[in-house]
MIGULO-565786 format. One record per atom (N, C-alpha, C): residue in one letter; x, y, z. Coordinates in steps of 0.1 Angstrom, whole numbers, padded with zeros to 4 digits, always signed. Last residue first. Example, Ala and Ser with C-alpha at 12.3 -4.5 7.8 and 13.67 -1.06 7.14 Angstrom:
<sites>
s+0128-0022+0071/s+0137-0011+0071/s+0129+0000+0079/a+0132-0057+0078/a+0123-0045+0078/a+0132-0033+0078/
</sites>
This chain:
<sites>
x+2567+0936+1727/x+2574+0919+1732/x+2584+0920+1742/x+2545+0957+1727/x+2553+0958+1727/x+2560+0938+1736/x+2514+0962+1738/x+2525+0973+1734/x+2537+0965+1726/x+2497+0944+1752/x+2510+0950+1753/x+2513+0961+1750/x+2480+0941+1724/x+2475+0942+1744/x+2488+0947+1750/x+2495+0934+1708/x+2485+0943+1708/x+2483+0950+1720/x+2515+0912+1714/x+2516+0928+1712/x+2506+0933+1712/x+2493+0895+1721/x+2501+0900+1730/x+2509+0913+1727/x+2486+0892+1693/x+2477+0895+1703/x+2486+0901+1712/x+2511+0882+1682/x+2506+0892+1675/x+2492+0897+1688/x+2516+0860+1697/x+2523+0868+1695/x+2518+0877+1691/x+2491+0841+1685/x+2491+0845+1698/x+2501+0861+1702/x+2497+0845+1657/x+2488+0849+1658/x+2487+0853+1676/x+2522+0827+1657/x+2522+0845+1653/x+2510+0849+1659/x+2523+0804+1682/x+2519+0808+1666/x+2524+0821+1672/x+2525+0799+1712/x+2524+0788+1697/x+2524+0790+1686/x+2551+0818+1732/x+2537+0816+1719/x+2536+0800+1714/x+2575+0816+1742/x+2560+0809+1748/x+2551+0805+1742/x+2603+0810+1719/x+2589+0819+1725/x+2576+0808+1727/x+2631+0796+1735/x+2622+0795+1728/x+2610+0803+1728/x+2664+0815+1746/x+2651+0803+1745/x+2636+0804+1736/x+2673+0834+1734/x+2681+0824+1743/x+2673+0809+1740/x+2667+0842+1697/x+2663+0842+1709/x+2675+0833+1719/x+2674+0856+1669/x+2680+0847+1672/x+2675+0853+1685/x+2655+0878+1651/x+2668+0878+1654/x+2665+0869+1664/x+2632+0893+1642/x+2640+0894+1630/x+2652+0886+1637/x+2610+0894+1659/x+2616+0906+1660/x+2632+0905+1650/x+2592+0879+1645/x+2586+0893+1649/x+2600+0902+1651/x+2605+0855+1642/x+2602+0863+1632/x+2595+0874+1631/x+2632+0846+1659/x+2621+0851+1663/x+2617+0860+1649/x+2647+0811+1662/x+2646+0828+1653/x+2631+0829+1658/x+2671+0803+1688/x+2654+0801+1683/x+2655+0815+1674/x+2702+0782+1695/x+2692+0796+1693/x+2680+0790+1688/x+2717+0759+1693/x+2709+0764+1708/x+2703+0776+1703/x+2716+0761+1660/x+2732+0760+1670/x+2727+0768+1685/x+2685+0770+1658/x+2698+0768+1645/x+2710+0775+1659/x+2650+0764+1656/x+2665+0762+1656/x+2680+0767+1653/x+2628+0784+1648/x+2633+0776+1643/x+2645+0776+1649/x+2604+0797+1664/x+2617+0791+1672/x+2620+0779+1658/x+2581+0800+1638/x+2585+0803+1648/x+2596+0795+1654/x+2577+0798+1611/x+2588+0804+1613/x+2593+0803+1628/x+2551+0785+1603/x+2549+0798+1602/x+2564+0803+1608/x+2554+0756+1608/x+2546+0761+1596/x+2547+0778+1597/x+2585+0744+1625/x+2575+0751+1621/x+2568+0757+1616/x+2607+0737+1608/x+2605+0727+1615/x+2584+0731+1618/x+2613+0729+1570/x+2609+0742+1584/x+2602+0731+1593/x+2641+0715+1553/x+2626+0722+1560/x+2627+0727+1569/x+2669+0736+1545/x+2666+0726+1553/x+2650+0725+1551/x+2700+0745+1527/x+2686+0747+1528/x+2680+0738+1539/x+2726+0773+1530/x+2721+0757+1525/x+2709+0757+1533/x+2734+0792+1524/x+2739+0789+1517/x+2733+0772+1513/x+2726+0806+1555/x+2735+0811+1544/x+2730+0803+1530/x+2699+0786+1558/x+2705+0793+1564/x+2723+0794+1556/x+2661+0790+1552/x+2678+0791+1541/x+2685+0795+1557/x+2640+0766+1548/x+2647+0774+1554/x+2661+0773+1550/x+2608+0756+1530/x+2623+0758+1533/x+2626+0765+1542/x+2582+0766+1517/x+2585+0749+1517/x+2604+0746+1525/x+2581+0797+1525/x+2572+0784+1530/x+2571+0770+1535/x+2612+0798+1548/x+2602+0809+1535/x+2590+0792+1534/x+2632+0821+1563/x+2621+0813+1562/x+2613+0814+1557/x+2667+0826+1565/x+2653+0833+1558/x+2644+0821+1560/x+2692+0845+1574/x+2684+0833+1578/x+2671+0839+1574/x+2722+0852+1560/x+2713+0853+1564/x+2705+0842+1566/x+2758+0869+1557/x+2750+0855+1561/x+2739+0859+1563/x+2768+0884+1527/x+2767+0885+1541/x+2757+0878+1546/x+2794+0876+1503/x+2784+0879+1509/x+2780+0880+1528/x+2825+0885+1489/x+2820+0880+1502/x+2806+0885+1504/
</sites>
């Protein structure tokens, strides 16, 4: 028995066992059953992040501290 993951990788997204495109070029709020993956913090959102990119995300931590 393996254990389920959600990976986002350039040309794809694996979720367990089967593959899809990526809706977004860098990972952000990809879908999957009303959730959004957040690839800063590794794990399934309610809603969507504000950001447009990593790069805004990555500023706001800076400035922040912290998401």
């Amino acid at each position: 028995m393996s254990v389920w993951q959600f990976r986002v990788r350039p040309d794809h997204v694996e979720i367990g066992g089967k593959k899809r495109k990526p809706i977004m070029k860098d990972g952000c709020n990809e879908p999957f059953k009303g959730r959004f993956w957040c690839p800063s913090k590794r794990w399934f959102q309610k809603e969507p992040c504000p950001f447009l990119n990593r790069q805004e995300c990555r500023n706001f931590q800076s400035m922040c501290g912290c998401l």
